[in-house]
C-alpha positions as CSV (number, residue, x, y, z in Angstrom):
1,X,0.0,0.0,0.0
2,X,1.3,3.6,-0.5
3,X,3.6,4.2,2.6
4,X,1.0,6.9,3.4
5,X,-1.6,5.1,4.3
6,X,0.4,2.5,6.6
7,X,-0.5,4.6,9.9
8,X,-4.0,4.9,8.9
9,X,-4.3,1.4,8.5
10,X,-3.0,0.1,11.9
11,X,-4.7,2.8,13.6
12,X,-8.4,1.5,11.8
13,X,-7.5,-2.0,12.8
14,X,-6.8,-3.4,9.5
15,X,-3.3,-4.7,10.1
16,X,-1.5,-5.4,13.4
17,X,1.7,-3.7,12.5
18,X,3.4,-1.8,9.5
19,X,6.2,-0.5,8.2
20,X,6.9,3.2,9.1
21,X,9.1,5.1,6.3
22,X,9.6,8.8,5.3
23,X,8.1,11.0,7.9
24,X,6.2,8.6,9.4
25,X,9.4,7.3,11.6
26,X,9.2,10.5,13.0
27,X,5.4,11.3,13.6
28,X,4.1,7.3,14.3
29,X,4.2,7.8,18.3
30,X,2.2,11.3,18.3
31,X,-0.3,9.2,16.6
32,X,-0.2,6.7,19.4
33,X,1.8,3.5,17.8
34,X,4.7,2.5,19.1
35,X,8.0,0.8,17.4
36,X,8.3,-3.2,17.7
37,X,12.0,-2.8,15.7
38,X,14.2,0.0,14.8
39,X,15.4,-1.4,11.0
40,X,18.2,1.0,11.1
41,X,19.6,0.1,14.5
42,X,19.0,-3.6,13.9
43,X,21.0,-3.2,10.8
44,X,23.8,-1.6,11.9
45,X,23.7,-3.7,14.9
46,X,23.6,-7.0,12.2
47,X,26.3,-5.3,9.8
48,X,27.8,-2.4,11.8
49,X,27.0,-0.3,8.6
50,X,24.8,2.3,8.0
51,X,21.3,1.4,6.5
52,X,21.2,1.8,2.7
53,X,17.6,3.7,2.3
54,X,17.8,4.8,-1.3
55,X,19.6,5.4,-4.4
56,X,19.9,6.4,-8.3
57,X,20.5,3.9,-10.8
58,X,20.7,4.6,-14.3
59,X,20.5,2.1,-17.3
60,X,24.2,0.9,-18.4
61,X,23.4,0.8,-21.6
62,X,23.0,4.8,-21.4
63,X,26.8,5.1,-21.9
64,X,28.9,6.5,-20.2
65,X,28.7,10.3,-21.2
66,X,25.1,10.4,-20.8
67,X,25.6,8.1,-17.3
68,X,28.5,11.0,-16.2
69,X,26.1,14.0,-17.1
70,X,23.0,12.4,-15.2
71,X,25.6,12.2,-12.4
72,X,26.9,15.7,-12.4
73,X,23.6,17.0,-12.4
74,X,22.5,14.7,-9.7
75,X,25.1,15.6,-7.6
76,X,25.1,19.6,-8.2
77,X,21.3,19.3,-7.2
78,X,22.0,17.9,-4.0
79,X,25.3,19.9,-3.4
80,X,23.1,23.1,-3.8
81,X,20.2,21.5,-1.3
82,X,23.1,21.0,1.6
83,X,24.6,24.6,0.4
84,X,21.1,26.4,0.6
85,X,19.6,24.1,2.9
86,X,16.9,27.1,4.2
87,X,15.5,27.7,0.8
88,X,15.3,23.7,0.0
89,X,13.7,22.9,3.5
90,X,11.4,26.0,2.4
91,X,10.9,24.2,-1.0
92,X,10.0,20.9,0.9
93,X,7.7,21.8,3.5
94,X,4.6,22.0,0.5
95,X,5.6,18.0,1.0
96,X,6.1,18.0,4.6
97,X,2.6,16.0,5.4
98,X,1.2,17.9,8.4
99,X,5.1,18.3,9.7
100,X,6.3,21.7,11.6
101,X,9.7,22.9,10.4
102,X,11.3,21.6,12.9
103,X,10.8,18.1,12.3
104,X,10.8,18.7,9.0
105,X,14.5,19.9,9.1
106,X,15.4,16.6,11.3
107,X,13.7,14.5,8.5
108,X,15.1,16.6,5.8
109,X,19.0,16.1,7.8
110,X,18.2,12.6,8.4
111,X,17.9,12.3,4.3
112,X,20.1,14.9,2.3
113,X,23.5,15.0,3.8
114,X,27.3,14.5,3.2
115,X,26.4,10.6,2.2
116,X,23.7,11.2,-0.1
117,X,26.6,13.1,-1.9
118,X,29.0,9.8,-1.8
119,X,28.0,6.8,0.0
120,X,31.4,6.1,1.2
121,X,33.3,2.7,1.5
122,X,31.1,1.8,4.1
123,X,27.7,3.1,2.3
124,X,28.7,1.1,-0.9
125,X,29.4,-2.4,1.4
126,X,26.0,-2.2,2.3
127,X,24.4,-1.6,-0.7
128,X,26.2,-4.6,-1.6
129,X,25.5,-6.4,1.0
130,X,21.5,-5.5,1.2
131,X,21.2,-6.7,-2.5
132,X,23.6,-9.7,-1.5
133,X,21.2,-10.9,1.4
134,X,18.0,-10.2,-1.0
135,X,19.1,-12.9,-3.5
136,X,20.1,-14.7,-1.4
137,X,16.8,-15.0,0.4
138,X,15.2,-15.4,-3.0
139,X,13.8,-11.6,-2.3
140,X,15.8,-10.3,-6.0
141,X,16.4,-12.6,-8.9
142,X,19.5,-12.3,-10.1
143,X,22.4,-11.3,-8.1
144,X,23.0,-7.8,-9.1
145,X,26.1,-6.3,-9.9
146,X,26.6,-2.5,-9.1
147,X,28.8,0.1,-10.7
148,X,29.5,2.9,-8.9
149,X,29.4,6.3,-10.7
């Protein structure tokens, strides 16, 4: 179901549990639910690496002019968020979903920062390591092969 409607859901009684994402990890206890499992802490307890939440990918067969321009402007985009961050925490709070600024900035922190610009050793082993473990639970089909850009 659309991750919106996950609190919704538990709180009418139509499932037990769900998983919180995006704001929601933030705003689930004012709405009177409570955590069973912190997937970030359990992860970095499991792997002592941080939790891969998201990413680009971009189709190989793009080449790799258009691959290195997508990139650039990927990166210049989010280099500008972290440099302006008042204006782009302006920009996002028309998407903030009922949050004050304040949490919006700790949401907004918790997502654009210094590893959304470069995972880092330690951000590419688990990426690696989450795709590994998803094949190899039969989660992912083939075992996918990343290229970092």
């Amino acid at each position: 179901m659309p991750f919106d409607q996950i609190i919704p859901q538990v709180l009418e009684g139509k499932y037990e549990a769900g998983l919180i994402i995006h704001e929601g990890q933030l705003t689930y206890d004012k709405a009177g639910l409570h955590r069973i499992i912190d997937l970030g802490r359990w992860w970095q307890k499991m792997t002592g690496l941080p939790l891969p939440l998201g990413g680009n990918a971009i189709r190989r067969a793009l080449g790799p002019e258009l691959i290195s321009a997508v990139n650039g402007a990927l990166r210049d985009s989010i280099q500008y968020a972290l440099d302006h961050r008042e204006e782009a925490l302006s920009y996002a709070m028309q998407f903030a979903r009922d949050l004050d600024s304040q949490t919006a900035d700790r949401f907004v922190g918790m997502y654009v920062n210094e590893r959304t610009l470069d995972y880092g050793p330690e951000g590419r082993e688990a990426v690696v390591r989450l795709l590994d473990m998803g094949h190899k639970a039969g989660i992912i089909g083939p075992e996918a092969r990343v290229d970092w850009v």
